[in-house]
py3Dmol code that shows the C-alpha trace and the ligand (Angstrom):
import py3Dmol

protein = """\
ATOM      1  CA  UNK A   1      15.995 -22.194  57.121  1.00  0.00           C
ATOM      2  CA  UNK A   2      15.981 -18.293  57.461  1.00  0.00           C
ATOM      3  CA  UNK A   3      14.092 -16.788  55.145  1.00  0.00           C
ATOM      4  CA  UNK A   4      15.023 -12.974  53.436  1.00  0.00           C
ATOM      5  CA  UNK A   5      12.929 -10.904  51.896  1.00  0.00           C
ATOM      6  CA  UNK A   6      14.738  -8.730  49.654  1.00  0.00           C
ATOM      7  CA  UNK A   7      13.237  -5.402  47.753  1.00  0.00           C
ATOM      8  CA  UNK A   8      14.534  -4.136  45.128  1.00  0.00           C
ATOM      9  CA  UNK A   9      14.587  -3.495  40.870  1.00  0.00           C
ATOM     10  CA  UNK A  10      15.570  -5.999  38.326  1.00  0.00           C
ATOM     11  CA  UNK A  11      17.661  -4.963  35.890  1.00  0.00           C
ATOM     12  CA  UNK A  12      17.872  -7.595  33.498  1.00  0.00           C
ATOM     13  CA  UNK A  13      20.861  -7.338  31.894  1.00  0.00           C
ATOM     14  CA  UNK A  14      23.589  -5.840  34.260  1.00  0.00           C
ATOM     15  CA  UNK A  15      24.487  -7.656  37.347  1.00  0.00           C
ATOM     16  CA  UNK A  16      23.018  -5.758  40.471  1.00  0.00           C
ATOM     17  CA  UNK A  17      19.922  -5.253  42.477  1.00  0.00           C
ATOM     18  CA  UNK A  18      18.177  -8.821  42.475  1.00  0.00           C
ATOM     19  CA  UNK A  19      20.307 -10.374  40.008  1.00  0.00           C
ATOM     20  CA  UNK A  20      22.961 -10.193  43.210  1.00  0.00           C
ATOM     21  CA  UNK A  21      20.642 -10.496  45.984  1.00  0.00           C
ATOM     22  CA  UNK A  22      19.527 -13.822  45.193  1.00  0.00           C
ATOM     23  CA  UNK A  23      22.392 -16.058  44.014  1.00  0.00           C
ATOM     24  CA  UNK A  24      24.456 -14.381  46.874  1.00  0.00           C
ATOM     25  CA  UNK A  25      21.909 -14.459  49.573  1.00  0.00           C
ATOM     26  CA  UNK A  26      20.316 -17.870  48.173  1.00  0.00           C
ATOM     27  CA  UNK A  27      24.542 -19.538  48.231  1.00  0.00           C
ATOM     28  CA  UNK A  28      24.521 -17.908  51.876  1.00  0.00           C
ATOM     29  CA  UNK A  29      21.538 -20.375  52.564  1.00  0.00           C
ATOM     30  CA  UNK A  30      18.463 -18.248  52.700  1.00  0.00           C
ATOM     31  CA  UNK A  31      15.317 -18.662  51.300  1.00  0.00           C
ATOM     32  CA  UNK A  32      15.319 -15.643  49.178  1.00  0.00           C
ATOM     33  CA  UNK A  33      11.807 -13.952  48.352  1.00  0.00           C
ATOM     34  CA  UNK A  34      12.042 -11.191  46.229  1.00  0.00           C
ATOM     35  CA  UNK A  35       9.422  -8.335  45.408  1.00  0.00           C
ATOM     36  CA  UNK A  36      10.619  -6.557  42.275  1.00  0.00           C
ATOM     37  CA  UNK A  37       9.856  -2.805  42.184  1.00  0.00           C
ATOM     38  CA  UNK A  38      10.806  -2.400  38.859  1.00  0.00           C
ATOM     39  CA  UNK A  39      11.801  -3.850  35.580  1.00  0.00           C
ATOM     40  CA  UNK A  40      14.951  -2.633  33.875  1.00  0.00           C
ATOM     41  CA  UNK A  41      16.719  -3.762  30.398  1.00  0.00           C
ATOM     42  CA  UNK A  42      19.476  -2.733  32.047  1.00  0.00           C
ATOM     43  CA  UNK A  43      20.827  -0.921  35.073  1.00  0.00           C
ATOM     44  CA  UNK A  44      20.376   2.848  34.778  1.00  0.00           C
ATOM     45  CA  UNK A  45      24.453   3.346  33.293  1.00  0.00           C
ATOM     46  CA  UNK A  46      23.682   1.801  30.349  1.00  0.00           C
ATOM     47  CA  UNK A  47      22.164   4.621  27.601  1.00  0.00           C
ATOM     48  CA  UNK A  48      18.676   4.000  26.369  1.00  0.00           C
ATOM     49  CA  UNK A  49      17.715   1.709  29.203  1.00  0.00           C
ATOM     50  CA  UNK A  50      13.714   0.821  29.533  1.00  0.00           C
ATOM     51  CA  UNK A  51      11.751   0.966  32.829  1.00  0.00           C
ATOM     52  CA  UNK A  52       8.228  -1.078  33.993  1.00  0.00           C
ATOM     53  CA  UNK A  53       7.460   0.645  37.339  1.00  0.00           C
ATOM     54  CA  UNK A  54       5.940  -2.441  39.508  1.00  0.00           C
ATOM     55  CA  UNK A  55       4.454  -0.423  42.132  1.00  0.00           C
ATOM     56  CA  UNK A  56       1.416  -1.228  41.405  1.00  0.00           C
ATOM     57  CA  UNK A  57       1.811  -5.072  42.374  1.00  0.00           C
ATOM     58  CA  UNK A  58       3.727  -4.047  45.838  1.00  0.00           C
ATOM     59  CA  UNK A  59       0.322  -3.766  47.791  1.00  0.00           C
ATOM     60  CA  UNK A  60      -1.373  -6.870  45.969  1.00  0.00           C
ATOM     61  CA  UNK A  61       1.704  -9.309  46.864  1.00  0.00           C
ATOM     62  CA  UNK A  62       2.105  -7.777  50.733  1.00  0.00           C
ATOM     63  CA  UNK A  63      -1.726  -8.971  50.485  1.00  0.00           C
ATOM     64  CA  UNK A  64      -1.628 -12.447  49.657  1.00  0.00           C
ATOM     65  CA  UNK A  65       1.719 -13.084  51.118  1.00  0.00           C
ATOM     66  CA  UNK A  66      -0.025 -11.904  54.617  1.00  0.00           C
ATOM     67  CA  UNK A  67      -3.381 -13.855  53.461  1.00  0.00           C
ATOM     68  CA  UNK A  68      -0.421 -16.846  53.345  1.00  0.00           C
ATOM     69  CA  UNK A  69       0.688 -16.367  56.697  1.00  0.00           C
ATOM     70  CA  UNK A  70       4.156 -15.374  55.712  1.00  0.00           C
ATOM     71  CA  UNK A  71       6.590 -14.187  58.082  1.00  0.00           C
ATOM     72  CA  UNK A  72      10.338 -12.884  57.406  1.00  0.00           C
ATOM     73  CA  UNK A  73      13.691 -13.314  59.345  1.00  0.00           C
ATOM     74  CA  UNK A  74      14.775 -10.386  57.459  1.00  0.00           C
ATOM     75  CA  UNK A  75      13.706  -7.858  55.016  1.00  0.00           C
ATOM     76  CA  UNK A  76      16.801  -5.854  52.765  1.00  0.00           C
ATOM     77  CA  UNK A  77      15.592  -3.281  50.409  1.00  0.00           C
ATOM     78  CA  UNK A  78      18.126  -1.804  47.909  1.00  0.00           C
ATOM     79  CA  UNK A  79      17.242   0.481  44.992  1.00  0.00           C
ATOM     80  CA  UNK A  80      14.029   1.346  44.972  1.00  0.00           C
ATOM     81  CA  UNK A  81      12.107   3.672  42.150  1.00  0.00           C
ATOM     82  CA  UNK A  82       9.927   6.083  43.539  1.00  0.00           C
ATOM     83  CA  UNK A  83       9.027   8.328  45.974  1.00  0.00           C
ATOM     84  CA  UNK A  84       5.689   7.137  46.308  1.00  0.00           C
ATOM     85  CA  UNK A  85       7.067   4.170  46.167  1.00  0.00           C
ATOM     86  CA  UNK A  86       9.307   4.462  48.911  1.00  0.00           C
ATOM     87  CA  UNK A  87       6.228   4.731  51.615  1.00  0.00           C
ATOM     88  CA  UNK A  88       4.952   1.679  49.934  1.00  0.00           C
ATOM     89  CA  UNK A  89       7.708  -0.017  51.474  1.00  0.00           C
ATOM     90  CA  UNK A  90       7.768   1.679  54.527  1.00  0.00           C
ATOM     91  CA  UNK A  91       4.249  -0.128  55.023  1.00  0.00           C
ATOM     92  CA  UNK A  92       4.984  -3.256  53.671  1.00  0.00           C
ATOM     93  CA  UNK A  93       8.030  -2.797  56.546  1.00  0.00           C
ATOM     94  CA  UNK A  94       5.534  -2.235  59.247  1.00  0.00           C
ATOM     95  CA  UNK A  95       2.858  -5.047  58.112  1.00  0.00           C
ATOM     96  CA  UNK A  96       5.595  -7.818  58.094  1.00  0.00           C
ATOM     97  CA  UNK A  97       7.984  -6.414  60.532  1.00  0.00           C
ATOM     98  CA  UNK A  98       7.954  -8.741  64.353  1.00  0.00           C
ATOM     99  CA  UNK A  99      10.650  -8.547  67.377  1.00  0.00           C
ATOM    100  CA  UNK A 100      12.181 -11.116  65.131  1.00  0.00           C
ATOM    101  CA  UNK A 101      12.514  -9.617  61.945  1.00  0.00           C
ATOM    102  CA  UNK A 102      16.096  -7.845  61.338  1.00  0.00           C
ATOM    103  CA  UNK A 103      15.186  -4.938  58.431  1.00  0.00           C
ATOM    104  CA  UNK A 104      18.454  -3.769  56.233  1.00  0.00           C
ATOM    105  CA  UNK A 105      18.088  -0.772  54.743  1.00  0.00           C
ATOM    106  CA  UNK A 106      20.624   0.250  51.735  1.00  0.00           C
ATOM    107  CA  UNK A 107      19.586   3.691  50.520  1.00  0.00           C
ATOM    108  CA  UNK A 108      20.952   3.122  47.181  1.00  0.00           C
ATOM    109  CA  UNK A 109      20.447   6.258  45.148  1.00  0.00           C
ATOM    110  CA  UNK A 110      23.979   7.488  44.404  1.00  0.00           C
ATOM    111  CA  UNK A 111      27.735   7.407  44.380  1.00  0.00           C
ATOM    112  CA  UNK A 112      31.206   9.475  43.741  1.00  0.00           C
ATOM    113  CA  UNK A 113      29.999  13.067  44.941  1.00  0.00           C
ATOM    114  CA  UNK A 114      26.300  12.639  42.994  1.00  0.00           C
ATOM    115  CA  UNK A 115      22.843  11.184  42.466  1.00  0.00           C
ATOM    116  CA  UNK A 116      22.001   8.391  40.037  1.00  0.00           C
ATOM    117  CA  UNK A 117      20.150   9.198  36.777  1.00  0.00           C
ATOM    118  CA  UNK A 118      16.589   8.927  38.062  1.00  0.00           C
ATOM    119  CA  UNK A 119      16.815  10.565  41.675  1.00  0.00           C
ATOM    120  CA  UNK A 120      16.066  14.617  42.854  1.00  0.00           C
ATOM    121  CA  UNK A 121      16.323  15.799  46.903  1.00  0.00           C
ATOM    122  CA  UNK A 122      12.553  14.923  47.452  1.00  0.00           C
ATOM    123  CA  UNK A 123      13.777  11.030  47.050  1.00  0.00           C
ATOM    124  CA  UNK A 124      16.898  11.869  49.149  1.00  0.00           C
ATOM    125  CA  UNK A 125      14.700  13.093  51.727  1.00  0.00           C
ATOM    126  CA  UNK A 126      11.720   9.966  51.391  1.00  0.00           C
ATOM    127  CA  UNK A 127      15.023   7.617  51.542  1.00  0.00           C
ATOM    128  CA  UNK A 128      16.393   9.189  55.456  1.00  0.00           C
ATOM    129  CA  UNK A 129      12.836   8.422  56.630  1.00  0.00           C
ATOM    130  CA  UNK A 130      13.024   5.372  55.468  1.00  0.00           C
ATOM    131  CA  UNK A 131      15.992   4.570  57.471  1.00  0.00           C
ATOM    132  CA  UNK A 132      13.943   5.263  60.039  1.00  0.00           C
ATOM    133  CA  UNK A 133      12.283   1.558  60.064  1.00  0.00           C
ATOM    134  CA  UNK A 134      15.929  -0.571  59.873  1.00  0.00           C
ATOM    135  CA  UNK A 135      17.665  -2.178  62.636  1.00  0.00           C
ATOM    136  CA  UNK A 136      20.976  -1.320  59.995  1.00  0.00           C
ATOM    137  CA  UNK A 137      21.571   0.822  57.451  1.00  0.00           C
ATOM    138  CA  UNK A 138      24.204   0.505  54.849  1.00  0.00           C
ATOM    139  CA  UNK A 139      24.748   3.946  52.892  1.00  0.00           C
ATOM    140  CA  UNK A 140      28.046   4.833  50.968  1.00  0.00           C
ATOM    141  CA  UNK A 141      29.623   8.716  52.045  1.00  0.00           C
ATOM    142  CA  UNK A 142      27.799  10.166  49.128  1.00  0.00           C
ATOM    143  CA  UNK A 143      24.451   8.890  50.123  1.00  0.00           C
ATOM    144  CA  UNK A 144      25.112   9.736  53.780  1.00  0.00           C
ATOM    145  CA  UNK A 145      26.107  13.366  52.543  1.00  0.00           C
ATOM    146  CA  UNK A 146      22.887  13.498  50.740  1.00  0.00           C
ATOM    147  CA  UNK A 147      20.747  12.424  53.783  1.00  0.00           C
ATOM    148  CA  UNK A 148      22.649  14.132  56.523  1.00  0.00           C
ATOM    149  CA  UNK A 149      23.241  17.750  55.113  1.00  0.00           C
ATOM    150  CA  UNK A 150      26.800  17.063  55.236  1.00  0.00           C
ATOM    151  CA  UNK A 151      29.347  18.304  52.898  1.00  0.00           C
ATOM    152  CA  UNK A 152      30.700  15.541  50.272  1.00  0.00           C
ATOM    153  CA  UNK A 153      34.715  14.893  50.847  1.00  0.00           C
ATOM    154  CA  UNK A 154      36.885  13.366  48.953  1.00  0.00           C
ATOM    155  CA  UNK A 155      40.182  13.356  51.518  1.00  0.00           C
ATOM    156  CA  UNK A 156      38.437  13.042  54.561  1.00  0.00           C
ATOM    157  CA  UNK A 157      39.538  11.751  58.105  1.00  0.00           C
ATOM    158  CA  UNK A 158      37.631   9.522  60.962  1.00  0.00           C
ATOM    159  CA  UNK A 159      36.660  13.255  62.723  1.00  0.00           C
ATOM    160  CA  UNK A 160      34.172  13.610  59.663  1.00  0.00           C
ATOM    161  CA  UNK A 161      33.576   9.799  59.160  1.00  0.00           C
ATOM    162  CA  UNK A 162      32.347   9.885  63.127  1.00  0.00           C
ATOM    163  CA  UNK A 163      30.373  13.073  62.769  1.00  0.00           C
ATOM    164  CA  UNK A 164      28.327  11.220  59.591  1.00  0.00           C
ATOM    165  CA  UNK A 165      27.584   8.247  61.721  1.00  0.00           C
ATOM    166  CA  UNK A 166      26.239  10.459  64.759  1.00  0.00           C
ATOM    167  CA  UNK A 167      24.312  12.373  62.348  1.00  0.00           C
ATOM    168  CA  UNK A 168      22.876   8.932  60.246  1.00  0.00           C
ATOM    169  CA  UNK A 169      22.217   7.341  63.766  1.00  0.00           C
ATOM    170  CA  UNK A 170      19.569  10.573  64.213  1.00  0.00           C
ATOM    171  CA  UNK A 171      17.650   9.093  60.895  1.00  0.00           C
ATOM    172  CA  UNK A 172      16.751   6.498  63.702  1.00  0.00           C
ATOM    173  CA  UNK A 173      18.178   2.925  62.987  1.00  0.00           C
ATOM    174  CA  UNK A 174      19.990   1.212  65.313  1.00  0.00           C
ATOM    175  CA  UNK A 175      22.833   0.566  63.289  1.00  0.00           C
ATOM    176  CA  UNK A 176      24.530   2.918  60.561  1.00  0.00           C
ATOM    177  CA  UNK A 177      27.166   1.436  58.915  1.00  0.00           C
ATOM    178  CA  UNK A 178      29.238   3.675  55.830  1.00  0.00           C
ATOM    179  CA  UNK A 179      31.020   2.194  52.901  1.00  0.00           C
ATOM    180  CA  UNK A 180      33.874   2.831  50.891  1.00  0.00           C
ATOM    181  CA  UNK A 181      35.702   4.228  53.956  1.00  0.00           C
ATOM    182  CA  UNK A 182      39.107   5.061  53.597  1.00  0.00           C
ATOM    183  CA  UNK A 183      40.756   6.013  56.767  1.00  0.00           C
ATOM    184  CA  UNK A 184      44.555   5.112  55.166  1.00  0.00           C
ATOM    185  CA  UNK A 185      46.158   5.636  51.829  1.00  0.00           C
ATOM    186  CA  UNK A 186      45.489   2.114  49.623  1.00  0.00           C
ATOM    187  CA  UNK A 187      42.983   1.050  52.171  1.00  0.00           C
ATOM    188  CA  UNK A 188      39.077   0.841  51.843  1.00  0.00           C
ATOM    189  CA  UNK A 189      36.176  -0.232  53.931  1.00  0.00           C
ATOM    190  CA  UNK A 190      33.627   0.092  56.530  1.00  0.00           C
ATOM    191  CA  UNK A 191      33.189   2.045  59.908  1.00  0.00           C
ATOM    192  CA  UNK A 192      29.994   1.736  61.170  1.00  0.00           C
ATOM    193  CA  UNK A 193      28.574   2.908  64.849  1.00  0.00           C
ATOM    194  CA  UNK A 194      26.182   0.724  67.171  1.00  0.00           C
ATOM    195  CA  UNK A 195      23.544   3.104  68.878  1.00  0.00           C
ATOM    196  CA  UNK A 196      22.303   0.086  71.440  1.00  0.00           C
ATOM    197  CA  UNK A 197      26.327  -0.097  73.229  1.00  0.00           C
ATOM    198  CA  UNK A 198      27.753   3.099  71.781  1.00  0.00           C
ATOM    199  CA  UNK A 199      30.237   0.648  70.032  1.00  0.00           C
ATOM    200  CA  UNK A 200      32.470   1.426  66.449  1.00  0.00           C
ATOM    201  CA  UNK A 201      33.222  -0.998  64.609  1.00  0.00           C
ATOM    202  CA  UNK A 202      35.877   0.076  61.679  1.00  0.00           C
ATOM    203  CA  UNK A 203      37.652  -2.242  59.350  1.00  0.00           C
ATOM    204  CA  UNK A 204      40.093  -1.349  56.142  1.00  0.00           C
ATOM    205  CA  UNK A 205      41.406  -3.671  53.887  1.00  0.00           C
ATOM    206  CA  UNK A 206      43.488  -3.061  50.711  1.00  0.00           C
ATOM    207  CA  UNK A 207      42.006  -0.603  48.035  1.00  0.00           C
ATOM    208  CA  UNK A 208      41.804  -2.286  44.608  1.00  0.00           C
ATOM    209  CA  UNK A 209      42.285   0.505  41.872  1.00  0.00           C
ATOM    210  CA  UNK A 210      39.330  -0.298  40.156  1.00  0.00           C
ATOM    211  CA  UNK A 211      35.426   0.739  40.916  1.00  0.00           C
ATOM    212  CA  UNK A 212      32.599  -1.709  39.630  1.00  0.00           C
ATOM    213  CA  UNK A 213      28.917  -1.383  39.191  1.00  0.00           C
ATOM    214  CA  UNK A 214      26.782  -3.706  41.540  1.00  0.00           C
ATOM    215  CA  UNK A 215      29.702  -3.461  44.304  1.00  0.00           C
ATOM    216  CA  UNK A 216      27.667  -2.336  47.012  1.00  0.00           C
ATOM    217  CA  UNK A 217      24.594  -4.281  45.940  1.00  0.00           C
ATOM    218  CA  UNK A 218      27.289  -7.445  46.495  1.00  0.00           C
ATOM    219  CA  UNK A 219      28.667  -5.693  49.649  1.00  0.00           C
ATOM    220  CA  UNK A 220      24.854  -5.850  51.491  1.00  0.00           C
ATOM    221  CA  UNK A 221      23.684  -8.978  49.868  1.00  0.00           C
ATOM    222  CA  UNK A 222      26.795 -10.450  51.951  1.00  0.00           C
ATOM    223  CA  UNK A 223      26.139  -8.799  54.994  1.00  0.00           C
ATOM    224  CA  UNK A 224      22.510  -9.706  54.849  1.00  0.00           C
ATOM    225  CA  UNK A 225      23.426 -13.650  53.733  1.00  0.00           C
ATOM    226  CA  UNK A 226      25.737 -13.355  57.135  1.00  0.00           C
ATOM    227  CA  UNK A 227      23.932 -11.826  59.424  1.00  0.00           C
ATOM    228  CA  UNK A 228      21.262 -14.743  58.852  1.00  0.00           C
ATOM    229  CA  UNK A 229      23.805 -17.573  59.412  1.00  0.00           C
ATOM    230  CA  UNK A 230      24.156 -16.159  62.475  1.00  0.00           C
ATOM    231  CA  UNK A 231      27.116 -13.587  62.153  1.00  0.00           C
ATOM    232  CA  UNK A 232      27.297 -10.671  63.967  1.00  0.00           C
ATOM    233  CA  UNK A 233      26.879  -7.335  62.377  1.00  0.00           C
ATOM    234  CA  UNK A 234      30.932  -6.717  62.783  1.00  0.00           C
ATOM    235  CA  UNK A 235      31.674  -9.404  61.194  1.00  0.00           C
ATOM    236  CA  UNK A 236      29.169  -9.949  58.627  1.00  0.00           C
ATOM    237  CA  UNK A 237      30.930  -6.711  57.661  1.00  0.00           C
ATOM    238  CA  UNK A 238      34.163  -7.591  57.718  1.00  0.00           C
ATOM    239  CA  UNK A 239      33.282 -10.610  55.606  1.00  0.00           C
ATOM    240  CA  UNK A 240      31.591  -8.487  52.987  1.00  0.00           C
ATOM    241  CA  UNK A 241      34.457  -6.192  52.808  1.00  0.00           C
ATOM    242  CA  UNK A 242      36.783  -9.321  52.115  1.00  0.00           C
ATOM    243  CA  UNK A 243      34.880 -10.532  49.630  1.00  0.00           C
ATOM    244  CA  UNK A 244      34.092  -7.524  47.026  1.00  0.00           C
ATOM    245  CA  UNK A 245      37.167  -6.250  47.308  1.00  0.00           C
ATOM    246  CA  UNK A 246      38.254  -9.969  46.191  1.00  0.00           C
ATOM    247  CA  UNK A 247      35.682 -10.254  43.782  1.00  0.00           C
ATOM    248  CA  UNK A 248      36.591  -6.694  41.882  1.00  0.00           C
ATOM    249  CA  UNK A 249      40.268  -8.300  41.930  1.00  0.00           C
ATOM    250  CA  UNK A 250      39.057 -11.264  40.487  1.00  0.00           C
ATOM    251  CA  UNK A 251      37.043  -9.094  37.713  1.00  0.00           C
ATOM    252  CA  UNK A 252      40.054  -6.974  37.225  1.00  0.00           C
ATOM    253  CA  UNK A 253      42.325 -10.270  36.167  1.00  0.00           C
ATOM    254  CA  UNK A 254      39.939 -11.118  33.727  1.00  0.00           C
ATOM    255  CA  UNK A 255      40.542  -9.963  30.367  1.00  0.00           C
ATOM    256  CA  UNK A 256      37.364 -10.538  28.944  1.00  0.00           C
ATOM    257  CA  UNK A 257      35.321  -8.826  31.912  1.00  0.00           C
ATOM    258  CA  UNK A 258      31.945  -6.839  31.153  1.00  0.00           C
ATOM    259  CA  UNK A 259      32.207  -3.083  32.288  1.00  0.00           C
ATOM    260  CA  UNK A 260      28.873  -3.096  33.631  1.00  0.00           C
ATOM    261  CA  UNK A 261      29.404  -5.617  36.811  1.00  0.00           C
ATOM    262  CA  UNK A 262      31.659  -7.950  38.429  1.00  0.00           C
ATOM    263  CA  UNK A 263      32.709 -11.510  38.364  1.00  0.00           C
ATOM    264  CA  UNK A 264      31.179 -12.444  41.416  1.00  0.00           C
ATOM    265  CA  UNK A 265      29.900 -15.458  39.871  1.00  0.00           C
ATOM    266  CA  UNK A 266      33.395 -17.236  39.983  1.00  0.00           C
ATOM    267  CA  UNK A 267      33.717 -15.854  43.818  1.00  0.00           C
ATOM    268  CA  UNK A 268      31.044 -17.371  45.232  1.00  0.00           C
ATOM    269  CA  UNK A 269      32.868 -20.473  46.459  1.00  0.00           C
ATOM    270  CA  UNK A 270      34.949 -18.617  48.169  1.00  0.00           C
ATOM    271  CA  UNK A 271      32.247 -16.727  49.937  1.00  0.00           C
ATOM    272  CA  UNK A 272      31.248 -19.972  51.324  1.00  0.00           C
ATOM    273  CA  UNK A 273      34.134 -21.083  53.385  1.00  0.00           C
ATOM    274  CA  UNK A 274      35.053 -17.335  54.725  1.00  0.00           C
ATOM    275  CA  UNK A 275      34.834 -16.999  58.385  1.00  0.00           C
TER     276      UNK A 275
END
"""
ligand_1 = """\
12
PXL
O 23.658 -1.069 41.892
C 22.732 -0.140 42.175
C 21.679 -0.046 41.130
C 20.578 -0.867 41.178
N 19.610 -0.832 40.247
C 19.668 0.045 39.229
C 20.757 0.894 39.107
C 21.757 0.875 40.088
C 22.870 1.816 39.996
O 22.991 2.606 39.101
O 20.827 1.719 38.051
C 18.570 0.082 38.215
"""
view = py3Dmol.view(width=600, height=400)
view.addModel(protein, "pdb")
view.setStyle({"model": 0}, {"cartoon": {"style": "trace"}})
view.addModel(ligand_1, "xyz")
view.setStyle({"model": 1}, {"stick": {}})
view.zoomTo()
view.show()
């Protein structure tokens, strides 16, 4: 069995970060470890949420675990908390990281044109060099405008979608892939750019009028759940794609839905038999 290591908050109440990763990437048929960086009541749109940093615990765990022998088929970090924290990871990256290890990299720090609650430029910046240590990195457009230079848009077309991915490829992974790209009226999805064959790779699929919390956290958990059974990175996109836009459709039909997350706990069946 493959196993993931996955790096990211919990947020206890709220249905993203871990509380994704590991039924999604655990249903996928990894071994799921996870090394929480933080504890959260809640994610960070609720009001009055609380916060435990954990990075304190990041260096004694990497310890043992390498005392243990432990070795990775992958490691996905998401949301992280600080910027000290961030070159935490970066080591942890490089102690555990072999010829063997694929390393997923979702910069998660923002959305819709602006930063989340707890994030300035200096952790913009510490997040780009961290995509310096993945084999694929997952960013929306707003956190690609953030760590490129480039300007926010809106009403875009694949000119500036292509111009993003040349300038994320320079962060230095071999793989930049952006969400939430829509290249059509009513459509939505990925285009992402392979720096080993010079390859794109875009896919749309219907836009559902409707934007969820935990979306792209469900988006990456997929791709990483995929890419370990075996699926290339084009199609453990694809896959992804499918199935948020699915689950939020799901979620929308429901009429006694939470606003803080999706459903994706009655989609998760169908995740299984998607090819
Ligand atoms: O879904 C991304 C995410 C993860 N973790 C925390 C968040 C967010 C987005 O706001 O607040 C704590």
């Amino acid at each position: 069995m493959k196993r993931v290591l996955t790096i990211q908050d919990i947020s206890c109440l709220g249905k993203c970060s871990l509380t994704i990763a590991l039924p999604v990437i655990s249903a996928l048929g990894s071994e799921t470890v996870i090394l929480p960086t933080a504890v959260l009541s809640t994610h960070t749109m609720f009001k009055n949420f609380t916060v435990k940093d954990l990075s304190d615990q990041i260096e004694p765990i990497a310890a043992h675990w390498k005392s243990e022998d432990v070795h990775f088929d992958a490691i996905y970090t998401g949301y992280l908390g600080t910027v000290e924290q961030i070159d935490q990871i970066k080591e942890l990256i490089q102690t555990f990281k072999t010829d063997a290890t694929t390393v997923i990299i979702d910069p998660v720090m923002a959305d819709n044109g602006k930063l989340y609650p707890a994030f300035d430029m200096d952790y913009v910046k510490k997040n780009a060099g961290l995509c310096a240590s993945a084999d694929i990195i997952v960013p929306n457009i707003t956190e690609a405008a953030f760590m490129t230079g480039m300007e926010y848009k809106e009403e875009y077309d694949e000119a500036y979608i292509k111009e993003m991915l040349s300038r994320l490829n320079e962060l230095g992974a071999k793989i930049s892939v952006l969400t939430g790209v829509s290249l059509e009226a009513g459509k939505t999805g990925v285009m992402g750019y392979d720096s080993t064959t010079g390859e794109y790779y875009v896919y749309q699929n219907d836009k559902v009028p409707a934007t969820y919390h935990g979306t792209g956290d469900l988006f990456s958990s997929t791709c990483v759940g995929e890419i370990m059974k075996g699926m290339d990175w084009k199609n453990a996109m694809r896959i992804a794609a499918d199935y948020t836009a699915h689950t939020i459709e799901v979620t929308l039909s429901n009429p006694k839905k939470p606003w803080y997350g999706v459903d994706f706990e009655a989609t998760i069946p169908m995740l299984l038999s998607m090819k």
